[in-house]
C-alpha positions as CSV (number, residue, x, y, z in Angstrom):
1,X,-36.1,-35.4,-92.5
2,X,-33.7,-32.9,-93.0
3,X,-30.9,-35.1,-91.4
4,X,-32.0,-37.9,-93.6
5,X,-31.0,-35.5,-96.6
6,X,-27.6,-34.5,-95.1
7,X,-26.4,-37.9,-94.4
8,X,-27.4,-38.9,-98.0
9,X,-25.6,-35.8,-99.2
10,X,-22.5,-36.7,-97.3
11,X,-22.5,-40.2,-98.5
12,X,-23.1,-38.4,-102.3
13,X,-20.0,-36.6,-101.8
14,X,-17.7,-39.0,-100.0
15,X,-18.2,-41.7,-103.0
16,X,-17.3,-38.9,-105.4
17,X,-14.2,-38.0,-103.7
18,X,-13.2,-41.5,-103.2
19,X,-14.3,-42.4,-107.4
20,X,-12.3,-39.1,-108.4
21,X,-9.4,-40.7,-106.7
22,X,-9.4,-44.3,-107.6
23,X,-9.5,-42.3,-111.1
24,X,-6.8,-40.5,-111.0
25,X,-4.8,-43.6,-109.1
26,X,-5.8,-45.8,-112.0
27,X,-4.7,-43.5,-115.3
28,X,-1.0,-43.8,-116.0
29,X,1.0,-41.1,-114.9
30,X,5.3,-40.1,-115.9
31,X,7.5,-41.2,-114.0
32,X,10.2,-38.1,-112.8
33,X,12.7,-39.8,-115.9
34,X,10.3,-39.6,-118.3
35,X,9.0,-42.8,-118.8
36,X,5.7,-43.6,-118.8
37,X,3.9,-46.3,-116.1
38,X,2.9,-49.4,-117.8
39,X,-0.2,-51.5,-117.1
40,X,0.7,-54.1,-114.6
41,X,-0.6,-56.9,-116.9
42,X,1.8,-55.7,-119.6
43,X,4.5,-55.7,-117.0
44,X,4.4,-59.3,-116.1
45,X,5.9,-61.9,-118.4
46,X,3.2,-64.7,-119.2
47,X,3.0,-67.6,-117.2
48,X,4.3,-70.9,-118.9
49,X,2.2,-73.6,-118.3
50,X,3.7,-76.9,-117.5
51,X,2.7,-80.3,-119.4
52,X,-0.7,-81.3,-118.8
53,X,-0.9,-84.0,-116.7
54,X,-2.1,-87.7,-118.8
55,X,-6.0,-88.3,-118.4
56,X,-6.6,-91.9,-117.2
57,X,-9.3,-92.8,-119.8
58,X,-11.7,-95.4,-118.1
59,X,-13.0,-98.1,-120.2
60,X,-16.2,-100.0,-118.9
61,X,-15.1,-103.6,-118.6
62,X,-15.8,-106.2,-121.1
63,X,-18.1,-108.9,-120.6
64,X,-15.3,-111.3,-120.0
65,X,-13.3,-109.6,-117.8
66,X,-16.6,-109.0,-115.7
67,X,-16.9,-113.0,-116.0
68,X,-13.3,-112.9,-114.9
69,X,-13.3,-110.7,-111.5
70,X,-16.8,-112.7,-110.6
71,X,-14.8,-115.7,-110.7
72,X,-11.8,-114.7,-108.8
73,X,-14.4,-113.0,-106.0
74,X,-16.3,-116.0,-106.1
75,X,-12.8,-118.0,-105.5
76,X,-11.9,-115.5,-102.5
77,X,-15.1,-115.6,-100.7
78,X,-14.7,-119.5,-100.6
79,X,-11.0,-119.2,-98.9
80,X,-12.8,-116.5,-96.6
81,X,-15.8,-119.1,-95.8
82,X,-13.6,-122.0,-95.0
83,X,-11.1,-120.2,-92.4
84,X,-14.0,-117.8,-90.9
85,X,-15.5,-118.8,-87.6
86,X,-19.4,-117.9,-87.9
87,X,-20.6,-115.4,-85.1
């Protein structure tokens, strides 16, 4: 039992230690001239975007170009008929 409670003590301490220091890594600090350490995000320029590429809109066909592709199918599968052996 007792080493149960020195293990979690340990752990208590080593995550305080190790959150004291990402603390202190995070607040800005002076550089030795005198300036002070900006926030990365302020330190990068913004990112241009480039244009946005054109969005095919797709239509659902009309009843007479349905009428039309049926018809030139229709035409194909007789040209396939007449020059395919049967199996």
């Amino acid at each position: 039992m007792i080493f149960l409670i020195a293990i979690v003590l340990l752990f208590n301490y080593f995550v305080r230690a190790t959150v004291k220091n990402l603390q202190n890594d995070l607040t800005p600090t002076s550089h030795q001239s005198g300036h002070a350490i900006t926030p990365v995000q302020e330190s990068i320029p913004p990112v241009t975007r480039p244009e946005r590429a054109r969005i095919r809109i797709i239509q659902q066909p009309t009843p007479e170009e349905i009428r039309e592709s049926q018809r030139k199918a229709d035409e194909a599968m007789k040209v396939l008929e007449a020059t395919t052996p049967e199996v």
